[in-house]
N, C-alpha and C positions, 0 to 999 in steps of 0.2 A: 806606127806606135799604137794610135787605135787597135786596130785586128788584133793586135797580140794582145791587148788588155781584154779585149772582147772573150778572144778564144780561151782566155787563162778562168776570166768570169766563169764563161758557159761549161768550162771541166770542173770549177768547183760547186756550180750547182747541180751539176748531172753525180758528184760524188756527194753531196747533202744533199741530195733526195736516194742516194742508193742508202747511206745510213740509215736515210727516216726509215725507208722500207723494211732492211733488213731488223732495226730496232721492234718496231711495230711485229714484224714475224714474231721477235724472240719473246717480246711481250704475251703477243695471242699463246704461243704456244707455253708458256708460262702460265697464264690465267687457267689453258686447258686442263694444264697437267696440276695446278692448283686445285680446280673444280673438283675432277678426280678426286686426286687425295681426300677431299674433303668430302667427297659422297661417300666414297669408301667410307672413309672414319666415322660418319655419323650413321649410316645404314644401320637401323636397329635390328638388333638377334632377332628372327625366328622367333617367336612365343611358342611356349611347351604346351602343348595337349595338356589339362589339366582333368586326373578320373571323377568320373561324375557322382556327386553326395550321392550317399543314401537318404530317402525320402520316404516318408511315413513311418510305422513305429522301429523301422531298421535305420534311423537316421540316430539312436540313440545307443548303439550297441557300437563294441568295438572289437577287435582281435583280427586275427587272418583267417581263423575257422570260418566266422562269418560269410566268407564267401560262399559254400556250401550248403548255405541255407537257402531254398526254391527261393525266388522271388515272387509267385505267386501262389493261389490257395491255401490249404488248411495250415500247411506248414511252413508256410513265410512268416516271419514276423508281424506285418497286417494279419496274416489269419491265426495265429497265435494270443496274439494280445486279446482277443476276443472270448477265448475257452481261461477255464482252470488250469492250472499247470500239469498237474499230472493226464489232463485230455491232453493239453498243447503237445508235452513234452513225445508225445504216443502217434504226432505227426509232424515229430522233429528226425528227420534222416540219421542224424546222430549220435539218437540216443534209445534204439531199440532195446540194446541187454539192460539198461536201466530200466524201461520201461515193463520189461518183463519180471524184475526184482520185485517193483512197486508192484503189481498184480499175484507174484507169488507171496509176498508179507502182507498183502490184504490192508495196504496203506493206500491204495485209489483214491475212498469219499472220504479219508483222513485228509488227504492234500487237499484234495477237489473242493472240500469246506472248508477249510482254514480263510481266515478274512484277508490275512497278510503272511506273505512267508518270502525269505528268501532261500533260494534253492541252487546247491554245486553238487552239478549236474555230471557225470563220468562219460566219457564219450562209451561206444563201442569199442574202440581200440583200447580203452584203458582196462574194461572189464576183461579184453582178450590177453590181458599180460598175467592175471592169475591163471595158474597152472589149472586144466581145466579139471582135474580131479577137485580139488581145491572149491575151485569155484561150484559146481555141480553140489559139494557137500555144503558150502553157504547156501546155495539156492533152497537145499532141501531142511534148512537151520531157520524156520519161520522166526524165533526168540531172536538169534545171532543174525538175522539177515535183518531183520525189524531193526535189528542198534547197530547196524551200520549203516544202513539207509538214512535215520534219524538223526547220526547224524552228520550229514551232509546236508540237513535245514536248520533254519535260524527263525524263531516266531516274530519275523519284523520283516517291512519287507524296503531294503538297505542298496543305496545307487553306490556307484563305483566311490562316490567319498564318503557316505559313510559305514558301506562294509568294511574299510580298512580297519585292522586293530582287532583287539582279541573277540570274537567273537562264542555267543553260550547255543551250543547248538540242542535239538528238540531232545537228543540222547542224555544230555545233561553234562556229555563237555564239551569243552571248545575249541575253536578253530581261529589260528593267527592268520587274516590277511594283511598282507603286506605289495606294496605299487600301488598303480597307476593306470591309467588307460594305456599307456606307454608299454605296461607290462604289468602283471601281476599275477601272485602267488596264494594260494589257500594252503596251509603247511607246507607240505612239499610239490604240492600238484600247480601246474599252468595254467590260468586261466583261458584258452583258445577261443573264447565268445563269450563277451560279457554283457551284461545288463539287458539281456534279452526281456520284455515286459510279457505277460500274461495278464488274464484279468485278474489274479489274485496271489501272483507271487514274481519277484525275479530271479530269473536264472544267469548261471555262470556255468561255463560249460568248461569242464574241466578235462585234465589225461592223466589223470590216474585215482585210482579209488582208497577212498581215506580209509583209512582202520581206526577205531577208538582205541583209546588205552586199555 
């Protein structure tokens, strides 16, 4: 009677410690595949390469044209902010046919002296959309070339909030801006690079060339 009670004991402990064991696995492997999940889940994203500011007087400019503009020497924005505008503008990549305009209307030491101005500026591209007949007889139009030029300046010299709104240019009419750094318009023309600083005017670089009334 013993042995048998014996033997019957020693099978239920040898079967409650198989449980505790196989329990104990199912645990561990529980907590494993718990840990997991939860590494997963909390592993933070990848952080984005963030593009690096502009710094110095191109920290203050905005559009996509901007890019375009040297980062160094004459014609950076550092080496711009230093000259007069109509200098600057003369080693801005650009804005060569405008630069040539202001020299054939004999407006250089007009701009160059002005205490304050702001200035929208026509790329090269915009001057290339008049027909070049056209354009060649403006060039040779010093009166007509002088009062278009003119105006595309404003005798103030006006940051992106407050050139918005009707503006009296040096011609003696006006020009609507309308946006934002986000985007903005001088009548019908884009602004592509804005708020570029000179020592004595800002420009807004524009695509396409204003006509007065």
């Amino acid at each position: 009677m013993k042995r048998t009670t014996l033997r019957r004991t020693g099978a239920s402990v040898a079967t409650l410690a198989a449980l505790s064991i196989g329990l104990t696995a199912c645990s561990s492997e529980d907590e494993s595949s718990t840990a997991e999940e939860t590494t997963s889940e909390e592993a933070p994203a990848p952080a984005e390469e963030e593009e690096p500011e502009a710094e110095g007087a191109g920290a203050q400019t905005f559009g996509d044209a901007c890019s375009a503009v040297p980062t160094n020497g004459q014609g950076s924005f550092d080496g711009m902010v230093d000259d007069p505008v109509a200098t600057a503008a003369s080693n801005n990549p650009l804005l060569g046919t405008l630069v040539t305009a202001v020299g054939e209307a004999g407006l250089v030491d007009t701009l160059n002296d002005a205490e304050a101005l702001t200035v929208f500026a026509p790329t090269d591209d915009a001057f290339a959309a008049i027909p070049e007949a056209d354009l060649n007889a403006v060039l040779a139009d010093k009166e007509l070339l002088t009062s278009i030029l003119t105006y595309h300046v404003v005798g103030a010299q006006l940051d992106p909030e407050a050139v918005v709104g009707e503006q009296e240019t040096l011609q003696g009419g006006t020009v609507t801006v309308e946006g934002d750094t986000e985007g903005m318009t001088v009548n019908d023309a884009n602004v592509l690079c804005g708020n570029i600083p000179t020592a004595n005017a800002t420009v807004y670089v524009i695509d396409t060339v204003l006509m007065p009334s």
